[in-house]
N, C-alpha and C positions, 0 to 999 in steps of 0.2 A: 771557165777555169782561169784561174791566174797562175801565168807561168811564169818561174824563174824568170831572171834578169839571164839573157845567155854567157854574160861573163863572168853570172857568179859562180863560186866551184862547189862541191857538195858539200863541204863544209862551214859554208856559209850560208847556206840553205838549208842546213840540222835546226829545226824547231828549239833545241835546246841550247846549241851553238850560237843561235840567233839571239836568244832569253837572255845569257851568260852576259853579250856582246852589248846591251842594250842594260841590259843594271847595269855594267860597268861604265856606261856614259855615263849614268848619273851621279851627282854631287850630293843630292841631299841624302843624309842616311835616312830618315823617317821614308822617305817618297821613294825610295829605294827599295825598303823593308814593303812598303806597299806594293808596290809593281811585283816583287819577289812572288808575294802571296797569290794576287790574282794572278799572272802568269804562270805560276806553278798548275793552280788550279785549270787554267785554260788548255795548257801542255795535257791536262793529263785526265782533262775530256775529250778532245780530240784524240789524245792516243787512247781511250778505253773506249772511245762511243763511234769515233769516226774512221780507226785505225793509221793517223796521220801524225807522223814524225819528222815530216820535210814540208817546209814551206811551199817547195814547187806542187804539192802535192793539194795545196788551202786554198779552195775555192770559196765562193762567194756562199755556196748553198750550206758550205761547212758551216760560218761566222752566223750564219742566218738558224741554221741547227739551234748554236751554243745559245742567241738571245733567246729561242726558245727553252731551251734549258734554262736559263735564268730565270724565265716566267716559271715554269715549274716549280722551281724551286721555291718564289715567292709565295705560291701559292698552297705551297707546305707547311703547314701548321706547325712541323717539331724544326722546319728549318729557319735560321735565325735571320735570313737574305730577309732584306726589306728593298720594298719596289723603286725608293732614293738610291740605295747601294746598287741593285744592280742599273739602272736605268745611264743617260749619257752625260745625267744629271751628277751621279755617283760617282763609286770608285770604278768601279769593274768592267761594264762595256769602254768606258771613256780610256782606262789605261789600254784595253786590247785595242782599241782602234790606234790609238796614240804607238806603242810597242809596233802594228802594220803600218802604220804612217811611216815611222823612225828606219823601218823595212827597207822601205821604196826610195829613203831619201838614203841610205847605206847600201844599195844600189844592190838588193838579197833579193828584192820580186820590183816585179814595173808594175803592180798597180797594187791598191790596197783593199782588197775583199771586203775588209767590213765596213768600208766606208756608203756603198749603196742606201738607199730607202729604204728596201724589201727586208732590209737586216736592221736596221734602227726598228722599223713598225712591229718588230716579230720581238721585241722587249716587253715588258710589264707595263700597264701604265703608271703611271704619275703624277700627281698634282700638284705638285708642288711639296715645299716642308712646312707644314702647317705647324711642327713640334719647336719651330726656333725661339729660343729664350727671349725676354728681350726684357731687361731690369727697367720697372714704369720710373718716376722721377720720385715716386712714394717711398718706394722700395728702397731705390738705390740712396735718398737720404736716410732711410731708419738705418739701414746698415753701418752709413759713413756716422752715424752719433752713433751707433754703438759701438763701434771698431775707438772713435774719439775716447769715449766716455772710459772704457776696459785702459786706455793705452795710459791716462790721466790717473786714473788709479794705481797703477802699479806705481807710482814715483818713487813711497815709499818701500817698495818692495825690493827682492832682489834683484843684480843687475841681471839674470839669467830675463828672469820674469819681465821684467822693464824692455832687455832688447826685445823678445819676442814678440809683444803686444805693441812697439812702434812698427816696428819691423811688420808686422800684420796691418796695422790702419797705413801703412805705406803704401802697399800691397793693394788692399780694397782702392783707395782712394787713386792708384793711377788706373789698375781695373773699368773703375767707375768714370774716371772724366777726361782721359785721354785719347780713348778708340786704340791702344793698344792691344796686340797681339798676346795670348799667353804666351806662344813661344816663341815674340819677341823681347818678352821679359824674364820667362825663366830656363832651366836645360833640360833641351831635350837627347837624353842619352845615346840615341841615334842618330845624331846629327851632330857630328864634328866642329861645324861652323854654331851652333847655338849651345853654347855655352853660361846663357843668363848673363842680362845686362851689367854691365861694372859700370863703377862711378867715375873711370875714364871717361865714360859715353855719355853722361850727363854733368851739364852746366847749368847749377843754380843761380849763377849772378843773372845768365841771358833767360834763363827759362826752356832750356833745350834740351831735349834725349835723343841721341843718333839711336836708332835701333836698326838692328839686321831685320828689313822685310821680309813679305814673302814672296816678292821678285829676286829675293837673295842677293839682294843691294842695300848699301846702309842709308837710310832715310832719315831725316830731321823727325822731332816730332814736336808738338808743343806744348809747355807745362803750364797751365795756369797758377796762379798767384798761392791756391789753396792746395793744388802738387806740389809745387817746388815747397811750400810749408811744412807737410808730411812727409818732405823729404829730408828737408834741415834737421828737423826733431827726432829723424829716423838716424841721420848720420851722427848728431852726435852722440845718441844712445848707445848704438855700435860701435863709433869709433873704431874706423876700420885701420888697417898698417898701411894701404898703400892702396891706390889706384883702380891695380889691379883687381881688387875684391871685387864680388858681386855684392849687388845693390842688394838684392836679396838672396841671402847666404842660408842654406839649410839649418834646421836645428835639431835633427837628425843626430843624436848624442852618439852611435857606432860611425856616422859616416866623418863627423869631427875627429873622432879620437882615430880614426884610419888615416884621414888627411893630417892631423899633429904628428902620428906616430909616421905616416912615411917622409916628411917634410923634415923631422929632426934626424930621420935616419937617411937623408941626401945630406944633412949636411956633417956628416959625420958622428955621429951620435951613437952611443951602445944602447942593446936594449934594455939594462938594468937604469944604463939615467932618463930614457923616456920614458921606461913604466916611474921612476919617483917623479918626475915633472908633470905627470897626467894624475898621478895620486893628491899634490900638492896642489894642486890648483885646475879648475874647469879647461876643457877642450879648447872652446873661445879664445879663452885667456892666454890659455898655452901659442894656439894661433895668430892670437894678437900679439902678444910678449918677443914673438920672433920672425914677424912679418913674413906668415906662412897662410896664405890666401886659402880661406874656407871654400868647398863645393859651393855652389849654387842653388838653389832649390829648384827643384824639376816641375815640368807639367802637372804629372800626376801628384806631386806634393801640392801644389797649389791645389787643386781638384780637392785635395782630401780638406789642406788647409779649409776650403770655402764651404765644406761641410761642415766642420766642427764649429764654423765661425757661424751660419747660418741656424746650426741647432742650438747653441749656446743665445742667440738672438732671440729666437722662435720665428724666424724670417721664412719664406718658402715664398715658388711661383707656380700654381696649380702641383702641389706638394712634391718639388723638388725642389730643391739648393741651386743659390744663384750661382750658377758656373759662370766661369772666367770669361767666355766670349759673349754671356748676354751685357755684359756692359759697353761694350763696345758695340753691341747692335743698338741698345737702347739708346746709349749716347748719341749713334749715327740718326735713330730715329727722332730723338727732340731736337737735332738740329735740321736735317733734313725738312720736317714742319716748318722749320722758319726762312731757313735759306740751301737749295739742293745741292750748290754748287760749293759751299764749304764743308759740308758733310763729305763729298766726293774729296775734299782736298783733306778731311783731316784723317778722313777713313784709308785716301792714300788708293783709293782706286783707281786704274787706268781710264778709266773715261765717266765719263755724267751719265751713260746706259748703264752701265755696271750699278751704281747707286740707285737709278729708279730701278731697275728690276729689283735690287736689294728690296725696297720698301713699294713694292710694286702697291700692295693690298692699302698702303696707308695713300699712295697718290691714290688710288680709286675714291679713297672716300672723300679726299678733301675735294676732287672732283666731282661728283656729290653733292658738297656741299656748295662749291658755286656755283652749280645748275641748279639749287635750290635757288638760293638768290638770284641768279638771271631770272628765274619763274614767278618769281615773285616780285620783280619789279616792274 
């Protein structure tokens, strides 16, 4: 049994009091909205399966129950758990362990029940993710000539059509050869602090993008010669008002005209002159004309963006669309082949284990492949 901390009072030892106390540490709203979810869910097995609404009451044999329960569940055909989600690997055991850790050191129990063996071994197993994208060096140029080839076309077009299409091969191309984050680059609406990159945070004379990591610290990153390119061509297509704008600004024609119409009606404005200033001329323009910074384009916009950009291609990787994080994996992978220790630095991992495990499958083979050559010499 794990018993209460004796100093803690019942009310810090309320299962739900505890829940409440521990999202409210947290900063990130995405990682927030996560823990919310599985913690709900964890509160409300133990209260239906094991009758337990007090942490003094959470033993080891409980925490050991629930990862059987998660096996269960995996192994339910109509339920959507997959053996990565729940495993220590995933979200779900990892945050309850993490929530009884945060317990012990908030001084609500003196030990952490699910930390034991006997409660990891009684999970699903796992083998790893065999399903991770990873855009080959094929792929990821057919996309950058196509994303080029569409953006090159539109010159003569409208300016609607023209921003879009730089603004898109902007997109693909730091995607593709930076090891950025999606949402170190675009908003995620959950999350307070990611807002999508603005053109504050990048310097095309040096070559540099501050992004908010995901240690939730601002980090350098580095643009090559052919980013900061698709960047130049991107800015001046946009021609943004100030600073402040994102790099990559939604085109979202209701979420414009929300952002025009609440932005002129801060700065005094009726609604008879915004509705003729939005009839008179595009959303954009309205927001450009009065240095009223557009939304950003979010995660799931980009998501969709690299759909339609992928079927418009006839692009696919074992027939889905190249999502946003395999270019960052791919990138990490053609460099990793060559040198491990600049992959770890551009990938911006805490340590050189972190990057082999990343590409743990691809060191095996090249290892492999020098034991081929030792054998043969």
């Amino acid at each position: 049994m794990t018993a209460a901390d004796p100093g803690a009072s019942p009310d810090e030892t309320d299962l739900q009091a505890a829940i409440d106390a521990r999202l409210a540490s947290l900063d990130s709203g995405n990682y927030r909205a996560n823990n919310r979810l599985v913690l709900d869910a964890f509160k409300t097995y133990l209260e239906g399966h094991r009758g337990i609404t007090d942490l003094k009451d959470l033993a080891v044999i409980d925490c050991r129950r629930y990862a059987q329960h998660l096996r269960e569940r995996v192994h339910d055909e109509d339920d959507a758990l997959s053996a990565a989600s729940a495993h220590t690997n995933g979200p779900y055991f990892t945050i309850v362990r993490a929530f009884l850790g945060w317990c012990v050191d908030d001084e609500r129990i003196d030990a952490n029940p699910a930390r034991p063996n006997r409660v990891k071994q009684a999970l699903p197993e796992h083998h790893g993710d065999h399903d991770r994208q990873f855009w080959s060096v094929e792929t990821r140029e057919a996309l950058l000539k196509f994303v080029d080839e569409r953006a090159y076309a539109t010159l003569e077009e409208s300016a609607d059509d023209r921003e879009r299409a730089f603004r898109d091969r902007a997109i693909v191309t730091m995607l593709a050869l930076t090891g950025a984050r999606g949402a170190e680059l675009f908003a995620d609406p959950r999350d307070d602090h990611r807002d999508g990159l603005r053109w504050s945070d990048v310097d095309l004379e040096q070559g540099i993008a501050v992004v908010f990591g995901k240690t939730r610290e601002r980090q350098p990153i580095p643009l090559t010669d052919r980013v900061v390119d698709a960047l130049e061509r991107h800015h001046s297509v946009l021609d943004p008002a100030g600073e402040d704008w994102p790099v990559f600004p939604t085109r979202h024609h209701a979420s414009l005209a929300n952002a025009a119409e609440e932005g002129l009606d801060a700065r005094g404005w009726d609604a008879e002159e915004i509705e003729t200033a939005l009839d008179e001329s595009t959303s954009m323009a309205v927001l450009r004309d009065h240095g009223i910074a557009p939304p950003a384009l979010s995660k799931n916009g980009a998501r969709s963006l690299m759909k339609r950009l992928c079927d418009a291609a006839d692009l696919n990787i074992d027939g889905e669309y190249l999502k946003p994080h395999g270019g960052r994996r791919g990138l990490g992978s053609d460099l990793y082949a060559q040198d491990a220790e600049l992959a770890q630095e551009l990938l911006r991992h805490e340590s050189i284990e972190t990057t082999h495990e990343s590409y743990r499958e691809q060191n095996v083979a090249e290892r492999r492949e020098r034991l081929e050559r030792a054998l043969d010499e």
